[in-house]
C-alpha positions in Angstrom: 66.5 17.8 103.3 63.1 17.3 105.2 63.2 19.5 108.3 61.7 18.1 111.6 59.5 21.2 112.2 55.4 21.1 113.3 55.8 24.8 113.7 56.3 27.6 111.6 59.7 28.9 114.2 60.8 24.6 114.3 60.8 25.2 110.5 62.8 28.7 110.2 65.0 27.5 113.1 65.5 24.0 110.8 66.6 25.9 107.9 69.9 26.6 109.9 71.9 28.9 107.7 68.7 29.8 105.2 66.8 31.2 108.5 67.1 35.2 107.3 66.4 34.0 103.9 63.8 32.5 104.8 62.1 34.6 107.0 62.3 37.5 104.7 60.5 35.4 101.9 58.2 34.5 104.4 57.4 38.1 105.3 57.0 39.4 101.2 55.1 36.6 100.6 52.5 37.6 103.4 52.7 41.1 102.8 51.8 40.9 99.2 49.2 37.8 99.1 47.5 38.1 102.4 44.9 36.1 101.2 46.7 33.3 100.4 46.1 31.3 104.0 49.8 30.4 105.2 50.2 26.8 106.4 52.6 24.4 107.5 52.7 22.2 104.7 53.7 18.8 105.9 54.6 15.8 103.8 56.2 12.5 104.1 59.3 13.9 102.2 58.8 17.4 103.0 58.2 20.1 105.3 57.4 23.3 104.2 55.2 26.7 104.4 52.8 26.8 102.0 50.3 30.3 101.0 46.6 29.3 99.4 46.2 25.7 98.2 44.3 24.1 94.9 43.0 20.9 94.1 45.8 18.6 92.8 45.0 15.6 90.9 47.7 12.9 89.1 47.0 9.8 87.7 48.3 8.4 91.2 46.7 10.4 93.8 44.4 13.8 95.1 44.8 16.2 97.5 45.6 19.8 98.1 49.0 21.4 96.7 49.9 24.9 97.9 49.9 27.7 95.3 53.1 28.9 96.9 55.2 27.2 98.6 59.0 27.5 100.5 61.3 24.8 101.6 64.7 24.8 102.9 67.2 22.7 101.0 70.6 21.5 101.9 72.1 23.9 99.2 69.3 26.6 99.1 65.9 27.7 99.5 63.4 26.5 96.6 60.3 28.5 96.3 57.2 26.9 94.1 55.2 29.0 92.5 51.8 27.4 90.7 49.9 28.7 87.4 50.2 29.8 83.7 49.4 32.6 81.9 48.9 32.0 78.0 50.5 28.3 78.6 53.4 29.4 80.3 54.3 29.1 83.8 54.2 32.4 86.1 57.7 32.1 87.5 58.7 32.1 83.9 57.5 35.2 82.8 59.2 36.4 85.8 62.7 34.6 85.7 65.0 37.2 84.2 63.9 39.7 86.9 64.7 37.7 90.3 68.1 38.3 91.0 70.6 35.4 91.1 68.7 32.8 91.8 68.2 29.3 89.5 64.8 28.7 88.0 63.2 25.9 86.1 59.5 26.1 85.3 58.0 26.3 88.6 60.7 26.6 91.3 63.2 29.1 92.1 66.5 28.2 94.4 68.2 30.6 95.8 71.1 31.1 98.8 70.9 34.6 99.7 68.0 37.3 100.3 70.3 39.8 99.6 70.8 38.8 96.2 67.3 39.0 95.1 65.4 41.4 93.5 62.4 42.8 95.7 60.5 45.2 93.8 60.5 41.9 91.0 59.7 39.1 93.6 56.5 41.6 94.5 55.8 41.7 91.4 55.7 38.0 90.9 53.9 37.1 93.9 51.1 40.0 93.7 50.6 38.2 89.9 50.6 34.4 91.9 47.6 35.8 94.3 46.1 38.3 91.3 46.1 35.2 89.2 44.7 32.4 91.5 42.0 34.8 93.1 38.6 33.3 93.6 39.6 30.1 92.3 41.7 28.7 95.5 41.2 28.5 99.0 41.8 32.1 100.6 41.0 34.2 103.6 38.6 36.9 103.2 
C-alpha cells in the first residue's frame, strides 16, 4: 500500500484502521530517540515516517535510508529498524520480547498497539538511537 500523504496527519489519517497504532509508535519512537530527526520519508513506492537517516549505498543507487522507519500496510504496520551488533541485526536481539508481532531481520509487522510489549519496544529503540549515535544525521 503507498499512502497519498505529504504530511505527517495525510499519513496517520491514510493508515485508516492502523491510525492508533500508528500514532502510538510514532509517539515511543520520539520519546525515546529524540535525536533521531523525524521526517516524512517519501518514495516512489512508499510513504512513510522515518527517525535519523544514514548513507545507503547498493550496487544500483545512493541516497539516504532512515535508521527507523514506519509504514502502514494493507495488513499491518511494518517498522524497520537498521544496524547490528556483533553481526546480528538489532531487531533480532530484540524479537522474542515485542509482543505478537512477525519479525524477519530488520522489520517488524504488527496489527495492534495493544498487543505489543512497551517496556521491550523502549528498549529496542533506546539501543537503535544508543547504537547509531554520532554516526547519523541527528538533532542536537
Amino acid at each position: 500500500m503507498r499512502a497519498d500523504a505529504t504530511t505527517f496527519e495525510e499519513l496517520f489519517a491514510a493508515a485508516g484502521k492502523y491510525e492508533d497504532a500508528m500514532r502510538r509508535m510514532d509517539a515511543l519512537i520520539v520519546a525515546n530517540a529524540p535525536k533521531l530527526e523525524r521526517r516524512l520519508f517519501i518514495e516512489p513506492t512508499m510513504v512513510g515516517i522515518g527517525y535519523g537517516s544514514y548513507p545507503a549505498h547498493t550496487p544500483s543507487s545512493t541516497g539516504t535510508w532512515p535508521i527507523i522507519g514506519m509504514l502502514p500496510q494493507k495488513n499491518n504496520v511494518s517498522l524497520y529498524v537498521t544496524g547490528e551488533i556483533n553481526g546480528l541485526p538489532l531487531l533480532m536481539h530484540f524479537d522474542n520480547q515485542l509482543g505478537k508481532v512477525s519479525c524477519g531481520k530488520t522489520c517488524m509487522r504488527f496489527t495492534k498497539y495493544d498487543n505489543l510489549n512497551e517496556p521491550a519496544l523502549r528498549d529496542l529503540i533506546r539501543t537503535v538511537a544508543k547504537h547509531w549515535k554520532g554516526r547519523e544525521n541527528v538533532k542536537g
